[in-house]
N, C-alpha and C positions, 0 to 999 in steps of 0.2 A: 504494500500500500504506500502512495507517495507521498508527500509532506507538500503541505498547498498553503504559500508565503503570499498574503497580500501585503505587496512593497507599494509604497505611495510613488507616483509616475512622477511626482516634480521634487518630491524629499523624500529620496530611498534611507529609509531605517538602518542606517550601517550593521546594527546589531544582524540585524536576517540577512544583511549581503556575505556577513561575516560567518553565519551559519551556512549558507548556500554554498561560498568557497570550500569549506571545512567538507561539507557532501560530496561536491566533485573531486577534490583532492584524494576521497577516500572510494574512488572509482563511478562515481554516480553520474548518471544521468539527466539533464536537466532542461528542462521548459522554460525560455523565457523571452519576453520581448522585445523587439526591436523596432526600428521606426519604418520596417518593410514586413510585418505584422508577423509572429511569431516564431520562433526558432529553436531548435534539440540542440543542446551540444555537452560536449565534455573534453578533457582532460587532453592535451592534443596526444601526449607520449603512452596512453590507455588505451591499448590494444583491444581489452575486453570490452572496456567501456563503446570503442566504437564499433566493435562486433554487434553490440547490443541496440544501439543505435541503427544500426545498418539493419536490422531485422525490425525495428519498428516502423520505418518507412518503408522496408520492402525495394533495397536500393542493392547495388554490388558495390565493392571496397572498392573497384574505381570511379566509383561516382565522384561530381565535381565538387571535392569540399571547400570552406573557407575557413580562414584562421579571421578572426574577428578582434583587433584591435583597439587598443584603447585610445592611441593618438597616432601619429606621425613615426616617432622615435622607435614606438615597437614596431611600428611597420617594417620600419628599414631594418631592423635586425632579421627580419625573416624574408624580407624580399629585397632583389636589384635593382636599385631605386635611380636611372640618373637623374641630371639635375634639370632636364627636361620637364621628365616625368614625375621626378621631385614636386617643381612649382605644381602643376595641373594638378595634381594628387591633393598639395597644402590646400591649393584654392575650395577645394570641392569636400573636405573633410570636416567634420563627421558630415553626412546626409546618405542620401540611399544610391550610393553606387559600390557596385564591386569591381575589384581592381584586377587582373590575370597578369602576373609577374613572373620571373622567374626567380626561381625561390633556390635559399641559401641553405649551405649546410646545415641550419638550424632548425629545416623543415623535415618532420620524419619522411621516407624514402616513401613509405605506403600511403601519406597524402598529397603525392606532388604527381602529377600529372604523368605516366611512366615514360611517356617519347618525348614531352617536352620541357619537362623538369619544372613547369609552372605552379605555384596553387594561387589559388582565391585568397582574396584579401580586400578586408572592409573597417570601419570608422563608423560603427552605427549614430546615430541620432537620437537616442534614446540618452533619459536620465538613467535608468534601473540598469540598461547594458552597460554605460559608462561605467557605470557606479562600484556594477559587480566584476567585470574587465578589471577596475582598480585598485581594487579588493587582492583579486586572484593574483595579480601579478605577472602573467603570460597571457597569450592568445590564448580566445577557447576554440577549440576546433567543433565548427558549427553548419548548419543546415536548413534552408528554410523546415519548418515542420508543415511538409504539404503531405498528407496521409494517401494510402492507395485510392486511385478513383478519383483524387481532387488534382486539380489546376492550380489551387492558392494556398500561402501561407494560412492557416487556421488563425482566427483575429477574434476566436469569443474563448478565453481560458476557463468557463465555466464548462460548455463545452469541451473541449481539451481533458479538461477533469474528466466527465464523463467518459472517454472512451482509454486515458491513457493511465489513467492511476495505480493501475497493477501493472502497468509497465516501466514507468520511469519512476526516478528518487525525489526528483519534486519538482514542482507547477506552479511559476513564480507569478499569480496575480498582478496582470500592471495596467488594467482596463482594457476595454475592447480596443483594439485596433483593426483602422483600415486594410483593404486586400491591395498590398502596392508591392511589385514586383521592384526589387532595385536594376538600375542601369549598371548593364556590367560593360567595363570596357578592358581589352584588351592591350597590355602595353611593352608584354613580352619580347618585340621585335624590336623597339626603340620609335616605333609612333603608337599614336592611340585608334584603336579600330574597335565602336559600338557594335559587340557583338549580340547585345539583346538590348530594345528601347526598355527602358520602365521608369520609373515616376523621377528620376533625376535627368536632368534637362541635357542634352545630347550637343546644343552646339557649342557647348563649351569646349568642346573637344576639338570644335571642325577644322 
């Protein structure tokens, strides 16, 4: 049975972000929100934890993961940042785009992309993901939580409760949110190429 934290969306309760760490640190799996409407993640270097992950979306270990950041600084420890794609990055961070970088030894082997050595990489918009991102200390290795049969990230955690509570370790309450896909851009080559439109603005990039 999972542990269901209602955190306040504008003043995350350090005490429950500090219990939430404390759960993934100890292999757990976790529900929480972001400002591209709900997200699974856990522990990036937890094998099991994302085995178990992996079985509750009904996904293969190479599916496209994200390492989900708390600012700039941890970005560039796990991804090839130049100073190009540096500024574009600064300008656009936190909001809803995901980034496709080529990723640094710091990235385990089994979340980087096998032919192209890339992973996913983001700066949510979110207080509660900040919050808990801040908390943890590392990237968490993360996924939108779109369940078998759906198109969108799930955006009602009461629901979420209902179908996932014997599955994960806890279900971080942070109100309903919207069904917004983030704009991923690709910048592993050394320019930027929108490979999915979604709610972050595209001609930034042009």
């Amino acid at each position: 049975m999972s542990q269901f934290f209602y955190i306040h969306p504008d003043n995350p309760q350090q005490r429950l972000l500090r219990q939430a760490c404390d759960l993934i640190r100890n292999g757990g799996v976790v529900v929480y929100p972001t400002d591209s409407g709900y997200a699974i993640g856990c522990q990036m270097d937890d094998k099991n934890a994302l085995e178990r992950l992996c079985r509750i979306r009904q996904i293969e270990k190479e599916h496209k993961f994200t390492l989900m950041c708390k600012d700039m600084s941890e970005l560039s420890i796990y991804a090839k940042v130049d100073n190009q794609a540096f500024r574009q990055i600064k300008n656009n961070t936190p909001g809803p785009y995901t980034f496709v970088l080529k990723a640094t030894k710091e990235v385990p082997n089994r979340l980087q992309n096998p032919k192209r050595k890339t992973i996913g990489i983001r700066v949510p918009a979110n207080n509660i993901a900040l919050g808990l991102l801040q908390e943890f200390g590392e990237p968490l290795m993360s996924t939108s939580l779109i369940l078998p049969g759906n198109n969108f990230a799930e955006s009602d955690p009461d629901e979420i409760r209902d179908k996932l509570e014997k599955q994960v370790d806890l279900i971080i309450h942070g109100g309903f949110l919207g069904q917004h896909l983030t704009t991923v851009v690709d910048m592993s080559e050394g320019y930027a190429e929108v490979i999915r439109h979604g709610s972050g603005d595209v001609s930034v990039f042009g």
